[in-house]
Backbone as a printed PyTorch tensor [residue, N CA C, xyz], in Angstrom:
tensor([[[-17.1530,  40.2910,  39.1430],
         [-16.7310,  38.9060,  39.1230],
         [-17.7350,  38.0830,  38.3190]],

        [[-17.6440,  37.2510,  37.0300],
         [-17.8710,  36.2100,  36.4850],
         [-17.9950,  35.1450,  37.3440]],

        [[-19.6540,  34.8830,  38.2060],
         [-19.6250,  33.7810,  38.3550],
         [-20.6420,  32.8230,  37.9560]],

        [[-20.1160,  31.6550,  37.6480],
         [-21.2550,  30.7690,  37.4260],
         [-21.6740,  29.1340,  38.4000]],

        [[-22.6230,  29.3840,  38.7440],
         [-22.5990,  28.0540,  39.5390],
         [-23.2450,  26.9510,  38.7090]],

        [[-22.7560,  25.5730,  39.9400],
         [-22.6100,  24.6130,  38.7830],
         [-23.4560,  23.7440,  39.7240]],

        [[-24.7980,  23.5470,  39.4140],
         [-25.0890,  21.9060,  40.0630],
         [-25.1040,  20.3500,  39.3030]],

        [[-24.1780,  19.4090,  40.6170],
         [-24.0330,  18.3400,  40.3160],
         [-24.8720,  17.4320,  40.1900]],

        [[-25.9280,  16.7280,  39.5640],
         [-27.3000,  16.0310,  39.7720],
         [-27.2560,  15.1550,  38.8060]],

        [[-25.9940,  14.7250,  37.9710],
         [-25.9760,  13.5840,  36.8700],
         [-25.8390,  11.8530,  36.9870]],

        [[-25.3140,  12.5150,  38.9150],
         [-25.0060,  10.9340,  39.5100],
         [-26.1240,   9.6190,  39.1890]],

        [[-25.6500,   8.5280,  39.2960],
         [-26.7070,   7.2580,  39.2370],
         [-27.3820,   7.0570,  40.3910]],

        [[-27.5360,   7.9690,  41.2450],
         [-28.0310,   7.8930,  42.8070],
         [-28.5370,   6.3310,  43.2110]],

        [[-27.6440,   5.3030,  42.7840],
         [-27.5710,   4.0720,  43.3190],
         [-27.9270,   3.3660,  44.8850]],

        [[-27.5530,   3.9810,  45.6540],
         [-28.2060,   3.7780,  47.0480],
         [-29.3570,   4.4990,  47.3230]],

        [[-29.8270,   5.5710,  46.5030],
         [-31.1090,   6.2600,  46.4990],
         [-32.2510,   5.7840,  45.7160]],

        [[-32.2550,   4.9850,  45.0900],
         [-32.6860,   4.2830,  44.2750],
         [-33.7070,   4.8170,  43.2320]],

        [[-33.6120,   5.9090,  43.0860],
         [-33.9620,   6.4260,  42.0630],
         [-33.7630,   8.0460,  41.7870]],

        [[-33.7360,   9.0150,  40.7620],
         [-33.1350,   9.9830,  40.6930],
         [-33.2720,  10.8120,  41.7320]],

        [[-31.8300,  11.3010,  42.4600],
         [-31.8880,  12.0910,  44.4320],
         [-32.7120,  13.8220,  43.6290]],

        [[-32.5350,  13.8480,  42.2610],
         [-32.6150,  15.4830,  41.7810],
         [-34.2490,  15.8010,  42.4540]],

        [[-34.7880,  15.1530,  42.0210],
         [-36.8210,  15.1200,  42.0370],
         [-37.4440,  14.2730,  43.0950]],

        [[-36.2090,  13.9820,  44.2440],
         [-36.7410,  14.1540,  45.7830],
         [-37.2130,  14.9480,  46.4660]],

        [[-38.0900,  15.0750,  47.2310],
         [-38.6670,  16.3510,  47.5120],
         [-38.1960,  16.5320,  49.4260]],

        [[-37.7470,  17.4020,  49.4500],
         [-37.4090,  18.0460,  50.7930],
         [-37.9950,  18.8760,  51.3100]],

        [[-39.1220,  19.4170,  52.1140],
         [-39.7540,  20.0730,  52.8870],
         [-40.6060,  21.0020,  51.4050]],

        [[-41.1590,  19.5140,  51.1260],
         [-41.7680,  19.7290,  50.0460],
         [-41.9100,  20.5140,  48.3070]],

        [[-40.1500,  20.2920,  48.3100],
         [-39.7360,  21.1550,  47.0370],
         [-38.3340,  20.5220,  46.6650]],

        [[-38.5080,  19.8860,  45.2490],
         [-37.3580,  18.9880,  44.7300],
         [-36.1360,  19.7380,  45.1320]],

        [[-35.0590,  18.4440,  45.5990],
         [-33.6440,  18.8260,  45.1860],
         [-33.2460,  19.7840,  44.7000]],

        [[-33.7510,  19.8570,  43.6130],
         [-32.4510,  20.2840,  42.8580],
         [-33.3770,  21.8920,  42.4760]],

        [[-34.5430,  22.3260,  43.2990],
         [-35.0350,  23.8660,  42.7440],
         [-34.0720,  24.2150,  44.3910]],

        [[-33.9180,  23.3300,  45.4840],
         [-33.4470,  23.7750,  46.6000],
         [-31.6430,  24.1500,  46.6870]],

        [[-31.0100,  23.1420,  45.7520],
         [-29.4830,  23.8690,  44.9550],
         [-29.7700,  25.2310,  44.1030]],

        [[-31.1790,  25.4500,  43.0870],
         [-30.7180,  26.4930,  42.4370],
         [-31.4590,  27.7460,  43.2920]],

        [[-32.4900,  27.4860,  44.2270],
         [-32.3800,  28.2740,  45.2260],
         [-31.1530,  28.9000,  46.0850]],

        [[-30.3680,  28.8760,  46.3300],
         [-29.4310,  28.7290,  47.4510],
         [-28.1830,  29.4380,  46.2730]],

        [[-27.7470,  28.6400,  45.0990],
         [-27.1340,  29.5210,  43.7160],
         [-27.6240,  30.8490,  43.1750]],

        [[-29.0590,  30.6330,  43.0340],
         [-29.5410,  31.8160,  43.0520],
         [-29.0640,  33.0570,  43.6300]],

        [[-28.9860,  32.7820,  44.2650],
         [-28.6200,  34.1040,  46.2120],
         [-27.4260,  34.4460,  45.5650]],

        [[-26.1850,  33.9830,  45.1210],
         [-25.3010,  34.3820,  44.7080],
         [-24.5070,  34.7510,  43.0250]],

        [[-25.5620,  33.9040,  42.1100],
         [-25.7050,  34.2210,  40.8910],
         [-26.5430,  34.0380,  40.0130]],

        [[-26.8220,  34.6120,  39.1420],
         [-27.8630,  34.6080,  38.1450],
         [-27.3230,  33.7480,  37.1180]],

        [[-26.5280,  32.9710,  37.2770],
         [-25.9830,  31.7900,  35.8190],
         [-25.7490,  30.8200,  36.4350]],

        [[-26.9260,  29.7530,  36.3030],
         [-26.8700,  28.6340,  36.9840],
         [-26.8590,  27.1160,  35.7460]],

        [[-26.0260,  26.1570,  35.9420],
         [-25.8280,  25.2170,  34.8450],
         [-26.1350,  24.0000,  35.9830]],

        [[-26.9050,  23.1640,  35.2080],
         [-27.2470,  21.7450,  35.8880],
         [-26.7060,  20.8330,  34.9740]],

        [[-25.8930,  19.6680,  35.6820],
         [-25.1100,  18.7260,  34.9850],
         [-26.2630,  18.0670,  35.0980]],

        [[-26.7140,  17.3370,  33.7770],
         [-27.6410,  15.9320,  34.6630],
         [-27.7130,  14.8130,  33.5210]],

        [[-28.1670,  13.9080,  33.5510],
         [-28.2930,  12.4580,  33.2340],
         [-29.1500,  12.8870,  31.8770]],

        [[-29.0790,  12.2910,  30.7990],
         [-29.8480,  13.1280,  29.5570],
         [-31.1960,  12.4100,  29.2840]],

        [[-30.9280,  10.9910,  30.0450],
         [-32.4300,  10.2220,  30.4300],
         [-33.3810,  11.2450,  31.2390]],

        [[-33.2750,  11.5970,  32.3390],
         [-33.5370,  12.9570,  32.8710],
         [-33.9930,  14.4230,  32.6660]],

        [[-33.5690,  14.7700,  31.5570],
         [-33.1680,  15.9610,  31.0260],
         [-34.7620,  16.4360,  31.2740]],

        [[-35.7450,  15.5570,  30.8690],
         [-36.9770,  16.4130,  30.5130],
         [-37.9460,  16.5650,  31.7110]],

        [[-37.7480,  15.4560,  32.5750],
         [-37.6770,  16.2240,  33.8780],
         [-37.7880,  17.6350,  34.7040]],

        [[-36.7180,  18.2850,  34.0830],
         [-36.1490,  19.7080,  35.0700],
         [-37.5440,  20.4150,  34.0870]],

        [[-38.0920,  21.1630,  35.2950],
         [-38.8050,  22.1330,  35.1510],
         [-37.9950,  23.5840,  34.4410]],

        [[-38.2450,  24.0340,  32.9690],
         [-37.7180,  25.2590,  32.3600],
         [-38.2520,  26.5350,  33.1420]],

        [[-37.4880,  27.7300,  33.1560],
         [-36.1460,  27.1190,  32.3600],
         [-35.0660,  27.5300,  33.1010]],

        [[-34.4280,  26.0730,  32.7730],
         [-33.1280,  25.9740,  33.6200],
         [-31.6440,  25.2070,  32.2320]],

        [[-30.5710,  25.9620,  32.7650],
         [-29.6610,  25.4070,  31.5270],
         [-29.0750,  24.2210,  32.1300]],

        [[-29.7250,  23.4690,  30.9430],
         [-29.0820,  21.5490,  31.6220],
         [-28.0360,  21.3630,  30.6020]],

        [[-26.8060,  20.4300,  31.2370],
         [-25.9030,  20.1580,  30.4820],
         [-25.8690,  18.5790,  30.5530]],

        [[-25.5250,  17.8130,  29.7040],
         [-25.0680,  16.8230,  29.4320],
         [-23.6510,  16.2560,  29.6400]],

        [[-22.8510,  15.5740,  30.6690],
         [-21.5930,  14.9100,  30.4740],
         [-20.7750,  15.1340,  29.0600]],

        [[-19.4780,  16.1680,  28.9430],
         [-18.7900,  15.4700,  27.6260],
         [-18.9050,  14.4060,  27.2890]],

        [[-19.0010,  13.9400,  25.9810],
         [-19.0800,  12.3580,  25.5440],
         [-17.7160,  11.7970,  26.2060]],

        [[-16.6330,  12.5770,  25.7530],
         [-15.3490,  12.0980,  26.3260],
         [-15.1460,  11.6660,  27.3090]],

        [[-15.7400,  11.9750,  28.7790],
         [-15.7790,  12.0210,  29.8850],
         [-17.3780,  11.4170,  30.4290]],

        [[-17.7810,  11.2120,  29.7860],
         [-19.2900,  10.6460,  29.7620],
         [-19.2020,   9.6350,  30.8910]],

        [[-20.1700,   9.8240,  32.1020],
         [-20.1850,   8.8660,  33.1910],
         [-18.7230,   8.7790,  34.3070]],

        [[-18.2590,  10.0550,  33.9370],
         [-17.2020,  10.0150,  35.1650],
         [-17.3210,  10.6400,  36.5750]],

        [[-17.9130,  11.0760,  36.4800],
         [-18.6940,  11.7830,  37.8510],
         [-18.8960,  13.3870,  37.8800]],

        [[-18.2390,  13.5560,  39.2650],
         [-18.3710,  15.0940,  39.3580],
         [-17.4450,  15.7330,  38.5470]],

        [[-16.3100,  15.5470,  38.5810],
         [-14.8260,  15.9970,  38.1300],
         [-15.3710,  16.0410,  36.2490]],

        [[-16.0960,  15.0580,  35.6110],
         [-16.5210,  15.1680,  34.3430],
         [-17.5150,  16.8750,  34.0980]],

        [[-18.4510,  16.3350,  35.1960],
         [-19.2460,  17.3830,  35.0460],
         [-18.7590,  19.0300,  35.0740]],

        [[-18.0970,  19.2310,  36.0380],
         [-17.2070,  20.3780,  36.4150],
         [-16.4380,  20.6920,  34.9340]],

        [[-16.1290,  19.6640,  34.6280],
         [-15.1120,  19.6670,  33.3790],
         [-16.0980,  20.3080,  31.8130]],

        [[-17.2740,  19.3230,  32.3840],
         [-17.8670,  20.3540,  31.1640],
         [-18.8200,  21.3910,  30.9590]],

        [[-19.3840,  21.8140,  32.2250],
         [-19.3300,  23.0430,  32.5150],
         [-17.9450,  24.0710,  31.9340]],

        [[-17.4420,  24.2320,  32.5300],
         [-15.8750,  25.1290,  32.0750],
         [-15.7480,  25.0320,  30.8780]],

        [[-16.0770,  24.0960,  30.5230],
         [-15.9210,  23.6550,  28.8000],
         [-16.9810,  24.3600,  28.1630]],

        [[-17.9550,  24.6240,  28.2440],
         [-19.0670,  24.9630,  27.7640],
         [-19.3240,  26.4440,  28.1420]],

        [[-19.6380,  27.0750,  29.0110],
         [-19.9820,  27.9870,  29.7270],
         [-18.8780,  28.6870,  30.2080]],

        [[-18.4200,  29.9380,  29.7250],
         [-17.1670,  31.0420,  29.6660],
         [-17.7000,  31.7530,  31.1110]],

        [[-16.1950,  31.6020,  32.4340],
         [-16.6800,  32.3600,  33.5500],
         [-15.3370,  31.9880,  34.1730]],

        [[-15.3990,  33.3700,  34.9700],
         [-14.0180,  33.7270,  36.0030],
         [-14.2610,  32.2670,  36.4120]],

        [[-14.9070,  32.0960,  37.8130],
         [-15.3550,  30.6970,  38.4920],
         [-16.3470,  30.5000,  38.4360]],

        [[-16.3870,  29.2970,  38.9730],
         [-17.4050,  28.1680,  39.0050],
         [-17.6930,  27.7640,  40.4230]],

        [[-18.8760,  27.5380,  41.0370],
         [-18.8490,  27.4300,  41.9900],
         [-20.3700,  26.3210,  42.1430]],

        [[-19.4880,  25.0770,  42.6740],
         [-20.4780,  24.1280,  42.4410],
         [-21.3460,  23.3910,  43.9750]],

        [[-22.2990,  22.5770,  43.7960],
         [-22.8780,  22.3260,  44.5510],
         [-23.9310,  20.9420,  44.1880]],

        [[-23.5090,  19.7320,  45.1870],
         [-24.2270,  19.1200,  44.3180],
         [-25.7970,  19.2790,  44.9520]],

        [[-26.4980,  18.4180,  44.2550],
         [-28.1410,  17.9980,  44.5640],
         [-28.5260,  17.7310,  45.4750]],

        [[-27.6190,  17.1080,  45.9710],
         [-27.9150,  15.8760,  47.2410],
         [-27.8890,  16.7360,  48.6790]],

        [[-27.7100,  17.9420,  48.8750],
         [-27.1710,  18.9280,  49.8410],
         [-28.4610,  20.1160,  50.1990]],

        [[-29.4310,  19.3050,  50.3760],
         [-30.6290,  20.8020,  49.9250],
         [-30.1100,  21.8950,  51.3460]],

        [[-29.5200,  21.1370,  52.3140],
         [-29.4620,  22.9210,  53.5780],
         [-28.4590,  23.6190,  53.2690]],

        [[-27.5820,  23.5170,  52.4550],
         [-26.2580,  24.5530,  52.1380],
         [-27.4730,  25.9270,  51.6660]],

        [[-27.1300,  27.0230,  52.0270],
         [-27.4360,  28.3000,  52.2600],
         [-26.4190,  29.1700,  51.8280]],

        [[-27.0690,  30.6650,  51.5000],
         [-26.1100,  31.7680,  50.9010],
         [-25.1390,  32.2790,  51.7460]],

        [[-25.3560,  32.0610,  53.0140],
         [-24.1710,  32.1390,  53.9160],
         [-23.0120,  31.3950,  53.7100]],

        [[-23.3680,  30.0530,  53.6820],
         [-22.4790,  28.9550,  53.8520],
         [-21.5180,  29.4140,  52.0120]],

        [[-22.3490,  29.8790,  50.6120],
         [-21.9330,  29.8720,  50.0260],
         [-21.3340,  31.3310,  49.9460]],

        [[-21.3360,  32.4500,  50.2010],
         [-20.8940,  33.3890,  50.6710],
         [-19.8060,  33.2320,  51.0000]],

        [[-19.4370,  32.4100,  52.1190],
         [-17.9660,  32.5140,  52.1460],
         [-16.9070,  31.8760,  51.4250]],

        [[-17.4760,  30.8780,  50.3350],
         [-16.6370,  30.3860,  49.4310],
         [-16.2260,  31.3150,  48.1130]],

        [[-16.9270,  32.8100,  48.1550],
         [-16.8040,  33.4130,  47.3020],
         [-15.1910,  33.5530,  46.7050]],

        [[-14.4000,  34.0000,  45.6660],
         [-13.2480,  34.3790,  45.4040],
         [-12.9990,  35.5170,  46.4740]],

        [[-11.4150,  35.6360,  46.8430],
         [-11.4350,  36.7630,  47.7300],
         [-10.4320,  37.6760,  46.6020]],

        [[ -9.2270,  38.2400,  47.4710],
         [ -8.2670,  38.5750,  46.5000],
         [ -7.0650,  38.2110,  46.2460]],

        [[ -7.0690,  36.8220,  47.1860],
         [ -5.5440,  36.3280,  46.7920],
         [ -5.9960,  35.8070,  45.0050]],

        [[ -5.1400,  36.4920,  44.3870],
         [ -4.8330,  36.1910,  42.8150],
         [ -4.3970,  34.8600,  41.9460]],

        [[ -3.5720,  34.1090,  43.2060],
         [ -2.9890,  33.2740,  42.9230],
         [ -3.9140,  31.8030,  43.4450]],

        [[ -4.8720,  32.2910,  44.0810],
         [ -6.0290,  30.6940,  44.1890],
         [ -6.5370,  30.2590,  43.1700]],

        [[ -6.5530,  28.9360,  42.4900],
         [ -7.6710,  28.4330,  42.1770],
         [ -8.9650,  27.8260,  42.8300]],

        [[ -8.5640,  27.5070,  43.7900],
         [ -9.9390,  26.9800,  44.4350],
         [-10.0190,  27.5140,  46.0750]],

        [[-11.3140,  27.6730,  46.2690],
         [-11.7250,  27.9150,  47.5880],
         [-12.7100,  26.6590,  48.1870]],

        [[-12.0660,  26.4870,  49.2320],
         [-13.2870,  24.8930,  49.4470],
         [-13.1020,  24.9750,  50.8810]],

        [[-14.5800,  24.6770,  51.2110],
         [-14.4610,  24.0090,  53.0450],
         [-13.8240,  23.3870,  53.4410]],

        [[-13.7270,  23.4700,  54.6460],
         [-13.2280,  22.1840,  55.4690],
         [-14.1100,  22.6700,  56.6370]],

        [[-15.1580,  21.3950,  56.9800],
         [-15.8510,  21.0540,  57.7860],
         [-15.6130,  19.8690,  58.5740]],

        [[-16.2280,  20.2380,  59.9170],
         [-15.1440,  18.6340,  61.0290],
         [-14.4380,  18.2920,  60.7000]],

        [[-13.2660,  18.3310,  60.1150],
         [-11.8600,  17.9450,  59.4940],
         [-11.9250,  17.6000,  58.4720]],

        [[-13.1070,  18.2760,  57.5180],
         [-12.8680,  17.2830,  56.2320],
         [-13.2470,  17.9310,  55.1380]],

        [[-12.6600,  17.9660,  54.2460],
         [-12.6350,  18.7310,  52.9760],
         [-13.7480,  18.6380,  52.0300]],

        [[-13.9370,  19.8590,  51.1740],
         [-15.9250,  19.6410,  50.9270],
         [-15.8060,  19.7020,  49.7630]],

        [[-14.8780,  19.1330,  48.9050],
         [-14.5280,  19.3840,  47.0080],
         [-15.9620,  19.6550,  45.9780]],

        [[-16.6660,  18.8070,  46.7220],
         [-18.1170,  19.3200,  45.8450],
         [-18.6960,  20.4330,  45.9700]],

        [[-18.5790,  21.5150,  47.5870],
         [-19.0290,  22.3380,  47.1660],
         [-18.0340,  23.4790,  47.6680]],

        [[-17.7250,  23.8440,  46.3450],
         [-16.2570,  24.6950,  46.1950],
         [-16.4990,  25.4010,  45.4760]],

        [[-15.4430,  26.6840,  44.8680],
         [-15.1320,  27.6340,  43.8910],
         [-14.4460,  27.2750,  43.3980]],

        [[-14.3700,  27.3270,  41.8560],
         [-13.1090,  26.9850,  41.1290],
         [-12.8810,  27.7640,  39.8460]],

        [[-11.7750,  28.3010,  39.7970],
         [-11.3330,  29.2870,  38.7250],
         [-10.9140,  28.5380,  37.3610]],

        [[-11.2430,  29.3130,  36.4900],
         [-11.1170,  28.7580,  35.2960],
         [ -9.6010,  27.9890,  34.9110]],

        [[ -8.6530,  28.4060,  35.4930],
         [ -7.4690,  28.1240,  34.6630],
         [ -7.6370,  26.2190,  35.3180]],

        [[ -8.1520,  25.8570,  36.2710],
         [ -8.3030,  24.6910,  36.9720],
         [ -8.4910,  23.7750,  35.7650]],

        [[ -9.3840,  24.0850,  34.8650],
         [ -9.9030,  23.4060,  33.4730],
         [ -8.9330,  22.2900,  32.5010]],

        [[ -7.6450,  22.6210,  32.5810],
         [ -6.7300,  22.3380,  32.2310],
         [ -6.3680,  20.8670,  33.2300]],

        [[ -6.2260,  20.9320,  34.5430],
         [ -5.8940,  20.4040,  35.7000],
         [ -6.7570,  19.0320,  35.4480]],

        [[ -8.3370,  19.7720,  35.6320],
         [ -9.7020,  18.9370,  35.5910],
         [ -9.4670,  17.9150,  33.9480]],

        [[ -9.3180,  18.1560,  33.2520],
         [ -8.9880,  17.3020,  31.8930],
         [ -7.6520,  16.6010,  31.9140]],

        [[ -6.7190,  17.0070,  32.2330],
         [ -5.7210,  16.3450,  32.5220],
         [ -5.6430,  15.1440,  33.3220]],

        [[ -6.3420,  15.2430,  34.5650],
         [ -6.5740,  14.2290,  35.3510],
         [ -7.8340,  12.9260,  34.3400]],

        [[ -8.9060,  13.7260,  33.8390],
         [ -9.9870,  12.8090,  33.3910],
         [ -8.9200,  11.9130,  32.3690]],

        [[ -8.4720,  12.7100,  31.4690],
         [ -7.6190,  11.9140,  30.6910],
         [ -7.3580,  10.9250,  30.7440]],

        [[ -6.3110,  10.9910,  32.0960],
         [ -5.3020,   9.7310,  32.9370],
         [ -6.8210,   9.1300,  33.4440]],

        [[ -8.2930,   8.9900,  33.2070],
         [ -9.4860,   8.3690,  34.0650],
         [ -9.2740,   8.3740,  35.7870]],

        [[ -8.1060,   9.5340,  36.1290],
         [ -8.4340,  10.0520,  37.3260],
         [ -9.8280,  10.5280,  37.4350]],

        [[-10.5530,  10.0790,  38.4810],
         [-11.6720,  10.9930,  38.6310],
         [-12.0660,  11.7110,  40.2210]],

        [[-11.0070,  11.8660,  41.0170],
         [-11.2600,  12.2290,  42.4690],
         [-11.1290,  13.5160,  42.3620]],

        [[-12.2950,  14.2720,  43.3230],
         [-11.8400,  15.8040,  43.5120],
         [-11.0240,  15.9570,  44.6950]],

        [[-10.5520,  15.3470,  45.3680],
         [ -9.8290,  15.3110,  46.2320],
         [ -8.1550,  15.3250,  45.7260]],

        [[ -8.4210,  14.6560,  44.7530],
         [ -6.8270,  14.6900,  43.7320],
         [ -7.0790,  15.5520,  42.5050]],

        [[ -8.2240,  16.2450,  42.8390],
         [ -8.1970,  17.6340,  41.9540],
         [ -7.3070,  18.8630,  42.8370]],

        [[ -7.9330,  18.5310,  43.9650],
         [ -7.1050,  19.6670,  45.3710],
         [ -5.8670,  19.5660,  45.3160]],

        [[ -5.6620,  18.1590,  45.2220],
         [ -4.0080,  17.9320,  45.2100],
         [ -3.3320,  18.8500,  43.7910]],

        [[ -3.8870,  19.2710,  42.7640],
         [ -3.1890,  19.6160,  41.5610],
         [ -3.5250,  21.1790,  41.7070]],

        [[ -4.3360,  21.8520,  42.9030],
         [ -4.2050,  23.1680,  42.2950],
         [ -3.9910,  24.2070,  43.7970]],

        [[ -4.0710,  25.5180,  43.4000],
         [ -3.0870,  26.0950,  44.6740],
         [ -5.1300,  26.4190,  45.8240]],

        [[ -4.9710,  26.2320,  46.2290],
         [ -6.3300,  25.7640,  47.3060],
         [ -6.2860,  26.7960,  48.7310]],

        [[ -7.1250,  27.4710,  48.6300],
         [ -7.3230,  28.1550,  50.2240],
         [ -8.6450,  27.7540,  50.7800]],

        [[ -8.4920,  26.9710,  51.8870],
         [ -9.4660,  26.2250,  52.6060],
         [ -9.9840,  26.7430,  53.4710]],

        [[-11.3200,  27.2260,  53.6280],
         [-11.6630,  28.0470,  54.9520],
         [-12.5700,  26.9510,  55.6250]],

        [[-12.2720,  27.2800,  56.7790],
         [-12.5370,  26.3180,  58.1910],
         [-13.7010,  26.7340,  58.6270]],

        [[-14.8830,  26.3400,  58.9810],
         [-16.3370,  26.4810,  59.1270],
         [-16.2990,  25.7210,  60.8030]],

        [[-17.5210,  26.2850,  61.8690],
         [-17.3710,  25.6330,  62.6680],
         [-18.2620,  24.2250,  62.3240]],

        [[-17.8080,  23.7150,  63.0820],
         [-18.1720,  22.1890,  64.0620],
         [-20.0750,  22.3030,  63.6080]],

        [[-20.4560,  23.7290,  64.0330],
         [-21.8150,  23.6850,  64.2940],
         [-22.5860,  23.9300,  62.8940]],

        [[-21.4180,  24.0770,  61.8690],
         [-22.6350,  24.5220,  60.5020],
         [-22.6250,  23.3620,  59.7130]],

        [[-21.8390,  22.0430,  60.3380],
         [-22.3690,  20.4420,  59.6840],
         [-23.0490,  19.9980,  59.6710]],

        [[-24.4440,  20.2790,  59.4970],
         [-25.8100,  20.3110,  59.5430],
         [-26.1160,  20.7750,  57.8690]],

        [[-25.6460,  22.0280,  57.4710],
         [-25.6600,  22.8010,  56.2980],
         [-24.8500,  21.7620,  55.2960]],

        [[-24.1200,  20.9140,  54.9540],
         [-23.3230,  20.7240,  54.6580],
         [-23.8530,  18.7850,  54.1300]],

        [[-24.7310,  18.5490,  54.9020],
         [-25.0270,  16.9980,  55.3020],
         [-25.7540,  16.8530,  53.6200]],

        [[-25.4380,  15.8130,  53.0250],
         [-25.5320,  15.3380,  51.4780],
         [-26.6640,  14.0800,  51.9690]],

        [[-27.4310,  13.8130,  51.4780],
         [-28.5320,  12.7450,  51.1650],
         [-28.2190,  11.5760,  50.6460]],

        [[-28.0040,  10.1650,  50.5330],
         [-27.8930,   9.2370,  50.2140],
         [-29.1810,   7.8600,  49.8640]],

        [[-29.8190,   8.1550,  50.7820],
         [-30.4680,   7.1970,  51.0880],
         [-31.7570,   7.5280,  51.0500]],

        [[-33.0830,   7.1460,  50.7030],
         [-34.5870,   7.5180,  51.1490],
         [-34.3050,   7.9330,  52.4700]],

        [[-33.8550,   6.9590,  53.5270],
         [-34.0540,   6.6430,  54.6850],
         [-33.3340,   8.3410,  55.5160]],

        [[-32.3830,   8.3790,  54.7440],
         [-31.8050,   9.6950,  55.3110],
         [-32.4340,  10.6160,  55.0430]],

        [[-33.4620,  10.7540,  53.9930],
         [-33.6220,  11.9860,  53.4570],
         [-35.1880,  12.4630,  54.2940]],

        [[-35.6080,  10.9430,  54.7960],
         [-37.1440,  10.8960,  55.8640],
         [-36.3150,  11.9280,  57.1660]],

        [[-35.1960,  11.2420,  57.4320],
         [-34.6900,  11.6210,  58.4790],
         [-34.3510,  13.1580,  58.8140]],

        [[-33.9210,  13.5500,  57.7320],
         [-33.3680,  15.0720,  57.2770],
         [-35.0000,  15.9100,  57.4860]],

        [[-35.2840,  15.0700,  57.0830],
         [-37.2000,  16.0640,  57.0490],
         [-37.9130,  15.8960,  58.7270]],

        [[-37.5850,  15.2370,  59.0600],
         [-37.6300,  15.2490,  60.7770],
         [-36.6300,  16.3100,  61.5200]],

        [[-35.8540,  17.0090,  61.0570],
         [-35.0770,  17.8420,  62.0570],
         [-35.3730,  18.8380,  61.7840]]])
């Protein structure tokens, strides 16, 4: 299996108030704690990120830049140009902001053998985890189509493709918990 994972870290981390990638969590940035955790499951790891940024990331790591086309649309851009750029069965992404997601947790998002999925994605406490999902190449089409129309929800990416959702308990929403805030991220380092 062709896989490549994809971290999301291009956001304007606006309520974080300054880049969430080169936060440090139990004393080791963001975003070495996404390609930690990618790691475990593949050796082709692509970082979307901000090109103000770029020089930042400690090498070597393959950083991508937003399509111009799609430039500043979010995740759904980034995803988009990944696939665009980088030739692979799936993609399997994860953003920055998430340092406890683990090879377990990503383990089971692996492709299985239904043929006919494009995407594999959580659902944790009732709620669907589009950022950190599997997604098969033919999706690419789906993902541009929508940017096009300046759709940019991955949630109305789910809506456009055939989706098998595996159900995680109650108790691994802990793994799963995304960073927003300084204040959360003090907090996250207390548990």
């Amino acid at each position: 299996m062709d896989l490549t994972g994809v971290i999301i870290a291009g956001g304007e981390s606006s309520r974080f108030g300054k880049p969430k990638a080169f936060a440090k969590y139990k004393g080791k940035e963001l975003y070495l704690h996404a390609i930690d955790s990618l790691g475990n499951i593949t050796n082709k790891i692509s970082v979307i990120a901000r090109e103000e940024h770029m020089e930042c990331y400690q090498p070597p790591i393959h950083l991508l830049k937003d399509d111009p086309l799609f430039k500043g649309l979010g995740p759904l851009a980034g995803l988009y140009t990944v696939m665009s750029q980088v030739e692979a069965d799936w993609y399997i992404t994860l953003p920055v902001d998430t340092p406890c997601v683990n090879r377990e947790i990503l383990q089971r998002l692996l492709p299985g053998d239904n043929a006919k999925v494009q995407a594999f994605v959580p659902i944790v406490t009732g709620r669907k985890q589009p950022l950190i999902a599997t997604y098969h190449y033919t999706a690419k089409q789906v993902v541009y189509d929508l940017l096009i129309k300046n759709k940019r929800s991955m949630h109305g990416l789910l809506d456009q493709l055939r989706v098998q959702y595996i159900t995680f308990d109650d108790s691994c929403e802990p793994c799963f918990y995304n960073v927003n805030t300084e204040e959360e991220l003090r907090k996250l380092q207390l548990e």
